[in-house]
Residue, then its C-alpha position, 0 to 999 in steps of 0.5 A: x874802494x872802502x868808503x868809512x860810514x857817512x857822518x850826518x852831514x855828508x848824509x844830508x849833502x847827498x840828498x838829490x831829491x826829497x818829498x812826502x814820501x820818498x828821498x833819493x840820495x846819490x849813493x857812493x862807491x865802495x859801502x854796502x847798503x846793508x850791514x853784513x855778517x863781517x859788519x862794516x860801514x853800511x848805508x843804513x846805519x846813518x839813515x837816522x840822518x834823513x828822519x826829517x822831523x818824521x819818527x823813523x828814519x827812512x827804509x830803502x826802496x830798493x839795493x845797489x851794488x857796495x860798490x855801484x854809485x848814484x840813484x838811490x831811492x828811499x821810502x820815508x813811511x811804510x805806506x810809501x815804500x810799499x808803494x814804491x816796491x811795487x813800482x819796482x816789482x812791476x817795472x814802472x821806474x826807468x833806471x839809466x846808468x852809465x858805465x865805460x867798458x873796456x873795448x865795446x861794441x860795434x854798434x852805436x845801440x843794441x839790445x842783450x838778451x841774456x837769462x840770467x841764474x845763479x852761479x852756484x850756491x857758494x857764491x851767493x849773489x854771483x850770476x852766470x850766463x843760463x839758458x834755463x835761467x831768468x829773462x834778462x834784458x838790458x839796451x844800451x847807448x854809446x855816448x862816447x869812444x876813446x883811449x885810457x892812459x895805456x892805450x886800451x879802447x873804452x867805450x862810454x855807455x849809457x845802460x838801462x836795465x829792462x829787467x831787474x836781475x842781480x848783477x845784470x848789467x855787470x854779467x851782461x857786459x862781460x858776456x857781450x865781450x866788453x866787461x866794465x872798467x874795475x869789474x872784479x867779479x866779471x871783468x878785468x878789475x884788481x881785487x884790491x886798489x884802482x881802477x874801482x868798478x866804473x858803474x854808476x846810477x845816473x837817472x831815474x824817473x818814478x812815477x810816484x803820483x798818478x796826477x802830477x809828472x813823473x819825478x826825475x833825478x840825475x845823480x853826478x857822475x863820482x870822481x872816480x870816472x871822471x878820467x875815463x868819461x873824458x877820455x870817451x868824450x864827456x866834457x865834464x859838465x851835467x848832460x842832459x841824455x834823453x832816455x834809452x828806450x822806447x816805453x814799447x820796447x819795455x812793455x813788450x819784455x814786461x808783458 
C-alpha cells in the first residue's frame, strides 16, 4: 500500500483527540512516519498542519510501522512530549491493536513470551525469535473466527503489547504459527499489491494528568480490514472491547 503525502486537511480530518498538550491522530497505512534516505511521503512532513495557533508544529511521541494504521500519539510542546516518552519508556500507556491472522490459536487468550533481537546487521529494524534477546511479552484476545474468500481460516485479535520491541507483534504472531494477514517480512504477504498488512492501533489509554481520568481514544478500523474483520465476526459498527490485560499482569513483566 503507498499513501501520497496527506494534504492539510486530511491532516486536520484524522485528529481523533487534541488537548494542551498532546494530538492523537489516526495514522494510515502505507506512509512511514519519518522521511527516509529514499525520501518519499512522510508523516512529518505535513505536521505543520497540526501547529493549532502553537509556533511549532507538533513532534511524535512515539513510531508505528509505515504500513501499521491507527493510534498515533503526538507531543504539541517540548515539555509535553518528554513527558509522554517517559510514559512510554516506562510502560504506563495500554496500546490494544487489533489484527486477523491466518489460521490462529486454539485458545480463546493467551500470553507469548518470546525474547526478541535483532535479526542481522543488514536488515536494520528486522527482528528474529532469541533466547539471549530482549524480554518480549504480548497477550492476546479472539474476537471473532472465520473464512476469507479461498477458504482459509483467520482469526481476529485483539494484541496488546506489554513491552515495546520493534516489530513484537508481527514476530511474535508468526513464531506462535499464525502470522498476520499481508505480513511481508514475517508472513505470508505479496511484496507489492493486496492484501496489505492487517494490523491496526485501535486504543490507546494515557494517563497524561495525575488528577483527571486516563485519556482514551479508539481509532476506526481502516477500509482495508473491513472484509476479513467481518468475515471473523465484526458487524461493522465501532465496538466498545474492554482492555486485554489485567494492570497486574503488566506490573509483573514491567517490575
Amino acid at each position: 500500500m503507498d499513501t501520497p503525502q496527506p494534504t492539510p486537511e486530511e491532516m486536520q480530518a484524522r485528529v481523533l483527540h487534541r488537548d494542551g498538550l498532546m494530538l492523537v491522530i489516526d495514522k494510515p497505512a502505507g506512509i512511514a512516519v519519518h522521511k527516509g534516505p529514499k525520501g518519499g511521503p512522510n508523516l512529518e512532513a505535513s505536521f505543520d498542519a497540526l501547529r493549532y495557533g502553537l509556533p511549532r508544529p507538533p513532534v511524535l511521541a512515539h513510531r508505528l510501522d509505515r504500513d501499521t494504521s491507527g493510534c498515533l500519539v503526538l507531543g504539541r510542546h517540548r515539555k509535553a512530549t518528554a513527558s509522554l516518552g517517559l510514559l512510554f519508556k516506562h510502560g504506563k500507556i495500554d496500546k490494544t491493536y487489533w489484527t486477523v491472522v491466518e489460521g490462529g490459536p486454539d485458545a480463546s487468550e493467551g500470553e507469548i513470551d518470546i525474547p526478541l533481537g535483532r535479526l542481522d546487521a543488514e536488515r536494520g529494524w528486522w527482528q528474529k525469535p532469541d533466547p539471549n534477546g530482549l524480554p518480549s511479552k504480548t497477550v492476546w484476545k479472539v474476537l471473532g473466527r472465520g473464512t476469507d474468500a479461498g477458504g482459509a481460516k483467520l482469526t481476529w485479535l485483539a494484541m496488546e503489547p506489554i513491552t515495546g520491541r520493534t516489530h513484537q507483534l508481527r514476530v511474535h504472531c508468526s513464531a506462535s504459527g499464525w502470522p498476520i494477514v499481508g505480513d511481508n517480512i514475517y508472513g505470508n504477504g505479496p511484496r507489492f499489491g493486496e492484501p496489505s498488512l492487517h494490523l491496526h492501533a485501535r486504543e490507546i489509554v494515557i494517563p497524561l494528568s495525575k488528577n483527571k481520568p486516563p485519556v482514551r481514544v479508539v481509532a476506526p478500523a481502516p477500509v482495508h480490514l473491513h472484509e476479513r474483520l467481518k468475515a471473523c465476526g465484526w458487524n461493522g459498527e465501532e465496538m466498545d472491547v474492554p482492555p486485554v490485560i489485567a494492570s497486574e499482569a503488566k506490573q509483573s513483566i514491567l517490575g
